[in-house]
Every structure is written in structure tokens, then in C-alpha cells.
C-alpha positions in Angstrom: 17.4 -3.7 -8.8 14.7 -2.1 -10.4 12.4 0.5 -8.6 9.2 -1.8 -8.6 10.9 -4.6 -7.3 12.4 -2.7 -4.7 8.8 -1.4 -4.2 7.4 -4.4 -4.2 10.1 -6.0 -1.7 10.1 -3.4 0.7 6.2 -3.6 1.2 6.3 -6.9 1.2 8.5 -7.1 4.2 6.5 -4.4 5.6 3.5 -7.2 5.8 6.0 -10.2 6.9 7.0 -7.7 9.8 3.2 -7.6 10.8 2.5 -11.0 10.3 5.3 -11.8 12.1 5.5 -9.5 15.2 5.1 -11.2 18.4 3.1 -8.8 20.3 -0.2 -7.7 19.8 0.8 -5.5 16.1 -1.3 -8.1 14.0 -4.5 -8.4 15.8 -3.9 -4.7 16.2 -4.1 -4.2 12.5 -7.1 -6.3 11.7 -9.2 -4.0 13.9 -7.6 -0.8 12.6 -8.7 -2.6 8.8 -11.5 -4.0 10.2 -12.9 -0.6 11.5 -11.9 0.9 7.9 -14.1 -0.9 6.2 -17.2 -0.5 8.4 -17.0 3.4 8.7 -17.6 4.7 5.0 -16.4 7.8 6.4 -13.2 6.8 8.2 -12.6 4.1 4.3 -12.9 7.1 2.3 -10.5 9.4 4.1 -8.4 6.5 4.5 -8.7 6.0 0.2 -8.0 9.7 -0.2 -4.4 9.5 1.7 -3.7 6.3 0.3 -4.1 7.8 -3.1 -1.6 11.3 -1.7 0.7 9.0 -0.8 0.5 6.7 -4.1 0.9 9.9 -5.8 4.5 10.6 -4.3 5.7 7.5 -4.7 4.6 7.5 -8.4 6.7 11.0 -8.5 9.6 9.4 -6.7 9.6 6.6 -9.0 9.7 8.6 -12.0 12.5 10.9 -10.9 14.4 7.9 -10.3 13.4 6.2 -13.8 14.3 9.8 -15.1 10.6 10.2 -16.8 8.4 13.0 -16.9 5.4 12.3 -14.2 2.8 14.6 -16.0 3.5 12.1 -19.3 4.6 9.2 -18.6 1.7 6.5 -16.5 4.2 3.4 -16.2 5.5 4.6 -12.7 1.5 5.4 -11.2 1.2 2.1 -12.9 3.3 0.3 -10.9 2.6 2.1 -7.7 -0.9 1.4 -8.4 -0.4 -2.3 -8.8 1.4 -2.6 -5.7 -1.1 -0.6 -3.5 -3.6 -2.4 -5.3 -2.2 -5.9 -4.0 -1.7 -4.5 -0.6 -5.0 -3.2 -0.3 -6.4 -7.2 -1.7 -4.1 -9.1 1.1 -5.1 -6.6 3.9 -9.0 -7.3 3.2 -8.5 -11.0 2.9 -5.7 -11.2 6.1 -8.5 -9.3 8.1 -11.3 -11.5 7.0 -9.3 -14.5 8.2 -10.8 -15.8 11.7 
């Protein structure tokens, strides 16, 4: 399998697990995303270890692709594309009523 589809899959089942969790996890996560995004302060440290974290997967990804990090954008690509869709479902799934 290739390592953005196996990114891809695992945080998609991440979001299934949430959306599907019988106890309180969901409405527990719209306020946490909720509260996010009407704290500038609280958004922008969240955006900053979002990004730390994007950044070591990107690594990961290219060590396991075998490229060099510091040359090569397809694997912060990827992870940025996948963060990026994760970032657009959590805003709309917290804007649902």
C-alpha cells in the first residue's frame, strides 16, 4: 500500500471512530473545535502543533519513500493534503447543528 493511502486510511478511520462512538466523544469534539476557532489564541497554538506534527509525519514519510526531506516536497505534500482535508471536514462536521 502506498504511504499516503495508508495516511489517508488511517485518518480516516480516526474520524469514523469519532463519528461513530457511542458515548459523548463526538459532541465532545465539536466543542473542543468549536472553542478552537473562537479563541485566536488557543487556533493559533493549535495551527503551530498541527504544523510540528505535519512536519514529522512528512519526515516519516520520506524515510519510508527513501527521499531526502530537505529536497524532496512530495511527502510535506501529501501530509499537507491530508491535514488540509482533515482540517475542512472538522470545520464543516462542527458547523453541522
Amino acid at each position: 500500500m502506498p504511504p499516503v493511502t495508508a495516511f489517508a486510511d488511517a485518518a480516516r478511520s480516526v474520524v469514523e471512530q469519532l463519528m461513530q462512538a457511542d458515548d459523548d466523544t463526538g459532541e465532545l469534539w465539536t466543542r473542543i473545535v468549536w472553542l478552537l476557532e473562537n479563541s485566536p489564541p488557543l487556533l493559533a497554538a493549535h495551527f503551530q502543533h498541527a504544523l510540528s506534527i505535519e512536519d514529522r509525519l512528512a519526515r516519516k514519510l520520506a524515510e519510508r519513500e527513501g527521499v531526502d526531506p530537505d529536497t524532496v516536497l512530495r511527502p510535506f505534500l501529501a501530509v499537507g493534503a491530508v491535514g488540509t482535508a482533515l482540517r475542512a471536514a472538522h470545520h464543516r462536521w462542527a458547523a453541522l447543528p
